[in-house]
C-alpha positions, 0 to 999 in steps of 0.5 A: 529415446530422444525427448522430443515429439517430432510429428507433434511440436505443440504438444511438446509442452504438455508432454514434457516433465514437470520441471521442464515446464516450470523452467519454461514457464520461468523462462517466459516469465523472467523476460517480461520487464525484467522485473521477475528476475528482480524480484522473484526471490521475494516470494519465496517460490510462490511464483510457480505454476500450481501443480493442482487446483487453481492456476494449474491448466495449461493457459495461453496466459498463466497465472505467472505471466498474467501477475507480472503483467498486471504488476508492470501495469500498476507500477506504471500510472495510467498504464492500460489493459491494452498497454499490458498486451502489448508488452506480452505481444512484444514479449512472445515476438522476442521469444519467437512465438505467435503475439496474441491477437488484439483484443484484451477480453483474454487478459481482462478474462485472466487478471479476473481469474486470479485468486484473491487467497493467492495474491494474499500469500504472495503479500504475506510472502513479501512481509517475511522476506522484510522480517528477515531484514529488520531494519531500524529500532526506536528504543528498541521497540518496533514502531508502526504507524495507522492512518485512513485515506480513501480511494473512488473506483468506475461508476457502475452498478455493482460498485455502488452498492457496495461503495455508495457515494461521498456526500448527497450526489445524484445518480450518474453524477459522482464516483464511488468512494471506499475508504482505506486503512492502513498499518506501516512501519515506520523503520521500513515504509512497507505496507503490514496490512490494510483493510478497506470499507465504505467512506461512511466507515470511521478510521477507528472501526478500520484500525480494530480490524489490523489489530491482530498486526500489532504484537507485544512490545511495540509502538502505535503512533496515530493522529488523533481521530485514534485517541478513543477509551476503548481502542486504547484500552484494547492495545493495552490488553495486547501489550502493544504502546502508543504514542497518539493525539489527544482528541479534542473533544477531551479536555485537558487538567494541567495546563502548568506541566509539560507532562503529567499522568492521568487516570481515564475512568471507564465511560459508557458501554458503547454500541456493538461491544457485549456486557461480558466483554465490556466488564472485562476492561479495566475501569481505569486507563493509567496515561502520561499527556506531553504537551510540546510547542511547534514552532515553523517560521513564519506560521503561528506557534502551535501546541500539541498534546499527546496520550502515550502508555510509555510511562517512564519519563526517565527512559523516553523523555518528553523530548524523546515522545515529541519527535517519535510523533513528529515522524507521523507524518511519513504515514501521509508521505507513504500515502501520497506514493501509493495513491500518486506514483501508482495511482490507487487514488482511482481504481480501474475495475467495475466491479467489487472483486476486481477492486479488491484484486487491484487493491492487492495488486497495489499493495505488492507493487508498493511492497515491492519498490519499498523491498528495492529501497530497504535492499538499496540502503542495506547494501550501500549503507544508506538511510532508508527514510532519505532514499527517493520513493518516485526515483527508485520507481523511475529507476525500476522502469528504465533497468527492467526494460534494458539491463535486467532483460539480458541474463548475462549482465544480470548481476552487474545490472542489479549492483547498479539499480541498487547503487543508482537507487542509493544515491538517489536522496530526498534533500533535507528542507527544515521548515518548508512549507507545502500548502495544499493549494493548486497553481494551474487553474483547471478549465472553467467547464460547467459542473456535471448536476446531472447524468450524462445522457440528459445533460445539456449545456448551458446557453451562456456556454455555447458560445 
């Protein structure tokens, strides 16, 4: 009997087998932007249409096309909802289908619709395929990095009650602002987890949440807003180290030594922790201080005193302690490439589930082109930490809409992208200075004080 239905074309789809449809739909999928057939493997399977439950009825718009979509639209800043249809318009037309009609409400409507648990499997799928690629020891330990930034979203309602304003702003006058913490790697750049709160949130009341990250035998390195007795003594019952700033509200005892060790006495129980819990932590936190000396041309010479639980000096020197805190600051590079390059420094979504899908979304797309980077450097024996983040991502773009789209050359293709990737080093600046001043003066506009509606423009600007 032949495998088709004669009188009834539309509805071959839905009578096929299901392997049928699976490599239908993977078919449909692997042409958008070439980026599902770059990256599929990554998730381990997961990038299928779900048997039962959510994901599972026959869409226009899977689940599927409707992730790749949305990812091409975060990997692209300032890409629209309106430019995601026209890439799934230009798609259906090159497949041979009907293009969806114009207006976006259906994959608005869809993006809306995907599961928060579901994007949490493909990020926690992503993090295994790093795991299996372990790249880059620091004395054999593991070492992750910990830092806040913080991102503002549309003006509405529902995102102000849950992200209220920075500072004393009228109503209608500012953004929402929510405040994001992060854990990375150092060794890879990649994103291990985050969480988000309001702005009003300290960086060490975010920190406490991605604890349960850090496992035995590895190194935090933080600024010194971390530098608290009792998050410190909570990595130590984990047996997790830490390299991090002395706060400066501490004052310091030896000011003789390059280093010295020190007994923190336990301070007052602090609000929110049980008296159980709090009998449980040592009375005493045995620490080694290293001060070092920073010295930049042409800026004054500055010290810096750091708290680590590394007590063996013999095996991590001072030396060794100064210039593990130095890397610190690639946690504010990695910053400035998921808020700059893909631009979650302002979210689009009006209301709180949608910032949260866009949050996850995010955090794969950076995953993704970090994945792209540590793959480059593997195969073509490259230092990761040199390879250019915004090179690789503009490589990205330019090989899924030529090369990568075309099954035959596929392979070739993708030596190519990685050996173009590999090549493509961040060059060595010692000493350069990067101020964080702006150049190009912005329009002398008058300030927004009130809401729009009942704004009105001053007589000295009418003219």
């Amino acid at each position: 009997m032949a495998d088709f239905t004669p009188y009834f074309p539309q509805l071959r789809a839905q009578c096929a087998p299901l392997g049928v449809q699976l490599q239908r739909a993977s078919a449909a999928t692997a042409s958008l932007l070439g980026l599902a057939a770059l990256f599929t493997s990554h998730f381990a399977g997961l990038l299928v249409p779900a048997q039962t439950g959510p994901g599972s009825r026959q869409r226009e718009l899977p689940r599927v096309t409707v992730f790749w979509a949305f990812l091409g639209q975060v990997l692209l800043r300032g890409a629209s909802c309106r430019w995601a249809l026209a890439r799934l318009q230009a798609d259906a037309v090159a497949q041979g289908h009907q293009p969806m009609g114009e207006s976006t409400s259906a994959y608005c409507q869809a993006r809306g619709a995907l599961s928060l648990a579901w994007l949490q499997g493909l990020f926690a799928a992503l993090g295994r395929w790093f795991d299996r690629r372990s790249h880059g020891q620091w004395y054999g330990r593991r070492v992750r990095l910990v830092d806040g930034s913080c991102f503002s979203m549309p003006d509405t309602d529902e995102n102000r009650r849950r992200w209220p304003y920075a500072g004393r702003q009228k109503r209608g006058c500012g953004f929402p602002t929510g405040k994001l913490g992060g854990l990375f790697c150092l060794h890879t750049g990649r994103l291990l987890a985050f969480g988000e709160s309001s702005w009003k949130a300290h960086d060490l009341s975010l920190a406490r949440r991605l604890l349960h990250c850090l496992h035995a035998g590895e190194v935090l390195v933080a600024d010194r807003a971390y530098c608290g007795w009792l998050f410190l003594a909570q990595l130590l019952a984990q047996k997790v180290d830490f390299v991090i700033r002395l706060h400066q509200g501490r004052t310091v005892r030896s000011r003789r030594h390059r280093s010295w060790w020190e007994a923190w006495k336990k301070p007052q129980r602090p609000r929110g922790q049980s008296r159980r819990a709090w009998k449980k932590r040592p009375e005493e936190l045995l620490l080694r201080l290293v001060r070092f000396q920073v010295q930049a041309r042409g800026f004054r010479t500055h010290t810096v005193i750091v708290v680590t639980s590394l007590l063996d000096a013999k095996t991590f020197s001072d030396s060794a302690i100064a210039e593990l805190y130095a890397r610190r600051w690639q946690v504010e590079l990695h910053y400035r490439q998921i808020k700059t390059n893909l631009s979650l420094d302002v979210l689009r979504g009006r209301t709180p589930p949608m910032i949260e899908r866009e949050l996850w979304m995010h955090a794969i797309a950076y995953n993704l082109v970090r994945a792209l980077l540590l793959e480059a450097s593997l195969t073509h024996d490259a230092p990761v930490e040199r390879l250019s983040f915004k090179g690789a991502l503009d490589a990205l773009h330019a090989w899924s809409e030529r090369a990568l789209r075309h099954r035959r050359h596929r392979r070739l293709a993708r030596q190519a992208l990685l050996a173009r990737v590999a090549t493509d080093r961040v060059p060595r600046r010692p000493g350069r200075s990067e101020p964080r001043a702006r150049k190009r003066r912005p329009k002398d506009y008058q300030l927004l004080n009130r809401p729009r509606p009942l704004m009105r423009v001053s007589s000295s600007r009418r003219h």
